[in-house]
C-alpha positions in Angstrom: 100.5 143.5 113.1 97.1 144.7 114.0 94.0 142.5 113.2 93.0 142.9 109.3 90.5 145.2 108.5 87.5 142.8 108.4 86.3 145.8 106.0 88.9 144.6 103.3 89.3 140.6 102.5 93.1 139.5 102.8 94.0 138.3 99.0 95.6 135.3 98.4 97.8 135.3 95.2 97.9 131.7 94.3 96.4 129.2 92.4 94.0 126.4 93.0 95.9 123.4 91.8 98.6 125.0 93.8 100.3 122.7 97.1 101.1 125.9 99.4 97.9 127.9 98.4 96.1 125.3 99.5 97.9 124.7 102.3 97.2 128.2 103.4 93.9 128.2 102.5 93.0 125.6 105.1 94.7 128.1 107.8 92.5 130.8 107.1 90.1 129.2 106.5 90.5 127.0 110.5 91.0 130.4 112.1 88.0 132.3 110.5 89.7 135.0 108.3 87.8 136.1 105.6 90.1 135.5 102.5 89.9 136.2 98.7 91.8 133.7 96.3 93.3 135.8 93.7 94.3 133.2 90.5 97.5 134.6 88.9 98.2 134.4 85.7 102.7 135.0 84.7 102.1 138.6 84.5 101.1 138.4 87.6 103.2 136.0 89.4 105.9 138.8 88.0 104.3 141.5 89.1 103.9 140.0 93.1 107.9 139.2 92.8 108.5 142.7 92.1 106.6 143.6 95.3 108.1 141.1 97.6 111.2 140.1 96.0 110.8 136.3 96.6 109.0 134.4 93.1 106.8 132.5 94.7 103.0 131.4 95.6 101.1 132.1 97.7 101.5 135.7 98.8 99.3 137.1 101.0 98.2 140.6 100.5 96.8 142.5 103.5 94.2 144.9 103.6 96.3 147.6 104.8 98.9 147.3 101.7 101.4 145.1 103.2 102.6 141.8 101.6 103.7 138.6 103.5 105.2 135.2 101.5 106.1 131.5 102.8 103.1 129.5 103.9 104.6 128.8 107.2 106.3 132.1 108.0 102.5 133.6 107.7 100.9 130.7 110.1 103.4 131.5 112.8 103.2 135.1 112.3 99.8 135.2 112.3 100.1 133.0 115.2 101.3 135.3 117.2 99.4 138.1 116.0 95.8 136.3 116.2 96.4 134.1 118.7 92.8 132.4 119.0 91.4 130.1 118.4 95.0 128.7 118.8 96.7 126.4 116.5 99.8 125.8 117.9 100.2 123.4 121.4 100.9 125.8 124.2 103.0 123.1 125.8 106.5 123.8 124.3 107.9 119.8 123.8 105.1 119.3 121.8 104.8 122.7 120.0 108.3 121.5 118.8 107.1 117.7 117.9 104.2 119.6 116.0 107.2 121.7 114.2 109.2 118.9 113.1 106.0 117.0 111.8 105.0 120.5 110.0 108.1 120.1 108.3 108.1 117.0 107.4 104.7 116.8 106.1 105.6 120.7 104.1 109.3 119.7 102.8 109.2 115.7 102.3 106.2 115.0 100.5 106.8 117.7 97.6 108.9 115.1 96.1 106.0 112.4 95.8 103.5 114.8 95.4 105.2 116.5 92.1 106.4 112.5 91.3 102.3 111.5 91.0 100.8 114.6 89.4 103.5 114.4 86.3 104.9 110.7 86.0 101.3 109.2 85.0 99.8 110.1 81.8 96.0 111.0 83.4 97.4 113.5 85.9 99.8 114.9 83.3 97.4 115.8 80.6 94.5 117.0 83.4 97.2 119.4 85.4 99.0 121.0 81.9 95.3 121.5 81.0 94.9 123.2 84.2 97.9 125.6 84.3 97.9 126.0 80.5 94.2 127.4 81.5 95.0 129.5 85.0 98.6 130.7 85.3 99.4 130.6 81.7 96.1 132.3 80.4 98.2 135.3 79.4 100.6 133.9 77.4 100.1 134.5 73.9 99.8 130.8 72.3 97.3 128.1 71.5 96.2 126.2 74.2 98.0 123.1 73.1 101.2 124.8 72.6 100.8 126.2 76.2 99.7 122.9 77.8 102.6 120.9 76.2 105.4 123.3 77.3 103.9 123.4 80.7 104.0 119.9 80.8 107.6 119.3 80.3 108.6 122.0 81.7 107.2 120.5 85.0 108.6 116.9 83.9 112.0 118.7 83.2 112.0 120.3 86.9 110.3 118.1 89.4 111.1 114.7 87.7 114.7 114.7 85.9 115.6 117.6 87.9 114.5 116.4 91.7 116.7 113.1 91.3 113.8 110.8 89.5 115.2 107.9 87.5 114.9 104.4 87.0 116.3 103.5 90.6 114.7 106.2 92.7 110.7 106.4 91.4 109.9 103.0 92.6 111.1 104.4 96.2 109.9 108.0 95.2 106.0 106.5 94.4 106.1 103.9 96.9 106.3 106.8 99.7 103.0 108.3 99.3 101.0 104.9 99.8 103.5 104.4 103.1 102.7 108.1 104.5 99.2 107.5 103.8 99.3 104.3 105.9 100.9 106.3 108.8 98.3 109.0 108.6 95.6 106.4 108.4 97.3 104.7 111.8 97.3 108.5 113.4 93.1 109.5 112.5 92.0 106.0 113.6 91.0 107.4 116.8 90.9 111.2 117.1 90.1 114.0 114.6 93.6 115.3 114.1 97.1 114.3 114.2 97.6 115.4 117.6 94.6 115.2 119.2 90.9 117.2 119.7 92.5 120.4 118.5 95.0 120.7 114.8 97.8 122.2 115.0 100.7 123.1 112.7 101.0 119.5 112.1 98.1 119.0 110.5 98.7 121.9 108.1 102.2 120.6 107.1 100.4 117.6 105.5 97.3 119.4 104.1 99.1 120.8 101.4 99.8 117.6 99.4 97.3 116.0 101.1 94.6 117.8 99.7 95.9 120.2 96.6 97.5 117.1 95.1 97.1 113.9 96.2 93.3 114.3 97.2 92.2 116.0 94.0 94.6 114.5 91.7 93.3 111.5 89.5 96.1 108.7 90.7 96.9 110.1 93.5 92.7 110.5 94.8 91.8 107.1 93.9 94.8 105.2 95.9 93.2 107.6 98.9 89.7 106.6 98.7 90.4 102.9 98.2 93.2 103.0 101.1 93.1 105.7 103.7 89.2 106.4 104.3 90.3 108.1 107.1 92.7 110.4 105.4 90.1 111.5 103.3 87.9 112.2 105.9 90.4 114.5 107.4 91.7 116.2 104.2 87.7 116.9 103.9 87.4 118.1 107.8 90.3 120.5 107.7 89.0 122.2 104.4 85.5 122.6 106.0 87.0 123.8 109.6 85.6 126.4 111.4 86.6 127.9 114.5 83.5 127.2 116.2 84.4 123.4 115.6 87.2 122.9 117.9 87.4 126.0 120.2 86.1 124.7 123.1 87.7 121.5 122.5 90.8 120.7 125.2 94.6 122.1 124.7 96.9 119.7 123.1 99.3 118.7 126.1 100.5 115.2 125.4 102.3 113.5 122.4 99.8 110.8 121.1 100.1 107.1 120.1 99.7 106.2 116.6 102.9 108.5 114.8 105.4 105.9 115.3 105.2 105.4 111.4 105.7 109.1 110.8 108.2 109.3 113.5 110.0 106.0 111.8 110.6 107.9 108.5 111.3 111.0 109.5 114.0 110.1 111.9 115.4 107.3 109.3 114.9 109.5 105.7 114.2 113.0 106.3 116.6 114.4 109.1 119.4 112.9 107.7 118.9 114.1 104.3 118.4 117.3 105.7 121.9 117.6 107.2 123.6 116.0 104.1 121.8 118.9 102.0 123.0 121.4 105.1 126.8 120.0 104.4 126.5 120.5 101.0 125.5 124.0 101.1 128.1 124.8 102.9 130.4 123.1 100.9 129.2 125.1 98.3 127.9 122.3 96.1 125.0 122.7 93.2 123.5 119.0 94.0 123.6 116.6 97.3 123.9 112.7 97.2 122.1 110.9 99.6 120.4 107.6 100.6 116.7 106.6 101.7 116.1 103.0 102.6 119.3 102.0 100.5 118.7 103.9 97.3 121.0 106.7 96.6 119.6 110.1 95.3 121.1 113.1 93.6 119.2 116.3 93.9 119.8 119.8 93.8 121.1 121.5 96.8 118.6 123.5 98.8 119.9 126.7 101.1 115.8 126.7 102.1 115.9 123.4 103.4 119.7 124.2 105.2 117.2 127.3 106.5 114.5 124.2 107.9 117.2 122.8 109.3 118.7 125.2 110.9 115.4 126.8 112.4 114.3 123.0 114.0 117.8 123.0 115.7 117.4 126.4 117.2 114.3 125.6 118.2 115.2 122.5 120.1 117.9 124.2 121.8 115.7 127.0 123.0 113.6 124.1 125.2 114.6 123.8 128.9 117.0 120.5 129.3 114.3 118.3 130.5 111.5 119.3 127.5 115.0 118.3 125.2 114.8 115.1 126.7 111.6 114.3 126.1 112.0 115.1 122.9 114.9 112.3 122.5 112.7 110.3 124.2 110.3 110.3 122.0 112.5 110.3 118.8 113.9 107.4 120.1 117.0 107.7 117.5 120.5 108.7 119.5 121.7 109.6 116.2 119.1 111.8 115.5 119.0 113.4 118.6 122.8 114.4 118.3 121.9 116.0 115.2 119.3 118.1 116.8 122.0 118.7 119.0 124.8 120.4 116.6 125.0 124.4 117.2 122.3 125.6 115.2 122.1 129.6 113.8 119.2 131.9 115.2 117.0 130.8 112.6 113.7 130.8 114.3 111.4 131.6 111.5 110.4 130.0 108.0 112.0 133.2 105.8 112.1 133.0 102.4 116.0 132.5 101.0 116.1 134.5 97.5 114.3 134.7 94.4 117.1 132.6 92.6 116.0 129.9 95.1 112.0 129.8 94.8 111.6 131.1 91.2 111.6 127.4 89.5 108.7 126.2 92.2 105.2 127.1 91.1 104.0 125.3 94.2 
């Protein structure tokens, strides 16, 4: 890919309530690219699946006619492409720690982040308003017939349908306060989760962080009162420039203060992730699994099989000592054996199908 045409604005189909859009907004925005949001409406959400042939938001339109989807499939293509001011470590172990935290932070937090914005009555009402306003402005109905069937629509999907009962939303909404807690332990001493410089890391959280749990009303005011320094750095990432942390030194070390992240990925996350990978390929519409004792049931995912597969190729791409430090630092034999399991070539983000991203107006 040759640099855009700084003549033409790369146009961002998305929305601005949206978890990915924002997400990729804050890239951009961190390396300098001069960017247009472009709100779609359902005509033309349609019309940008016809053109890709993934349903999904964002989708990034380049000046020069082409078309690229999947928030983190852009960031490491452009990555290589544009390759300063960098955003990825240049030292491979924690390039790969910055991956797995991406990840995390992309993949985990979409359950609590969909939990807060439709379980509580404020967030409800103001997001249906939204959406009944922006996506749906072309739909042919009263307002209030468009913002209650957005609303249960979502409830339907991301509540009911992504495993949320009785049993599971205490664990579900206590998950957000915890992460916050982590993050809080990670910013008390340097700008960004790694270090002087973010990475890919710090955009995996962003997303949530700041398109949903930042600007939403629960969701915001448990931030402010809590995680001071969260806030701070949802606010620093959005208002990144280049010039900000250029000259600032590479990231070539894993830092204290993620063993709270590193705690619940290694104990929830990875081992959902291969219980959803076993299901696949089982064949199986829905996985069961546990988190701190509570069992879930939620629809299989051959994207998240994908996430899996592409962190275990990744890991066995690093030299044998860069593997170990990894383990090291995981600190979780039966995590690191998982890592360890043949993995596909699945090096890259890639969307899966239509049939599987169509349902997630992200």
């Amino acid at each position: 890919m040759n640099a855009p045409d700084q003549r033409g604005l790369l146009r961002v189909h998305g929305l601005d309530l949206s978890y990915f859009t924002g997400k990729l907004e804050g890239y951009l925005r961190a390396k300098g690219l001069a960017y247009e949001l472009v709100e779609m409406g359902t005509r033309a959400f349609r019309r940008c699946a016809r053109i890709t042939g993934v349903a999904q938001m964002p989708q990034l339109e380049l000046p020069d006619g082409r078309w690229l989807t999947d928030s983190t499939a852009i960031i490491e293509q452009f990555e290589r492409e544009f390759s300063e001011p960098a955003i990825y470590p240049s030292d491979p172990v924690l390039c790969f720690i910055a991956d797995l935290l991406e990840d995390f932070g992309d993949e985990w937090l979409w359950r609590p982040a969909m939990y807060y914005r439709w379980a509580f009555a404020e967030d409800a009402r103001q997001l249906s308003e939204g959406l009944a306003r922006g996506l749906l402005r072309d739909v042919p109905l009263p307002l209030v017939l468009r913002r209650g069937w957005i609303k249960r629509r979502q409830r339907r999907l991301f509540l009911k349908g992504d495993g949320i009962t009785r049993h599971t939303a205490p664990l579900v909404e206590a998950l957000y306060p915890q992460i916050l807690a982590a993050l809080q332990s990670a910013l008390a001493d340097r700008p960004f989760l790694l270090g002087l410089r973010p990475s890919q890391a710090d955009m995996g959280f962003f997303g949530s962080m700041f398109r949903h749990f930042y600007s939403d009303p629960t969701g915001a005011r448990i931030m402010r009162e809590r995680a001071p320094q969260v806030c701070a750095w949802v606010e620093r990432l959005w208002h990144l420039t280049p010039e900000q942390f250029t000259d600032q030194p590479a990231l070539t070390r894993i830092p204290e203060g993620l063993e709270s992240l590193r705690e619940t990925l290694c104990r929830d996350y990875l081992p959902y992730l291969q219980a959803n990978e076993q299901a696949v390929e089982r064949g199986e519409k829905h996985v069961h699994w546990q988190a701190q004792g509570v069992g879930f049931t939620t629809p299989s995912s051959p994207y998240q099989r994908h996430c899996w597969q592409r962190l275990r190729a990744r890991f066995q791409a690093l030299q044998p000592p860069q593997q170990q430090q990894v383990c090291a630092w995981l600190d979780d034999p039966a995590v690191s054996a998982m890592l360890q399991r043949a993995a596909p070539d699945a090096c890259s983000k890639a969307p899966i199908s239509r049939k599987v991203l169509d349902q997630r107006w992200r």
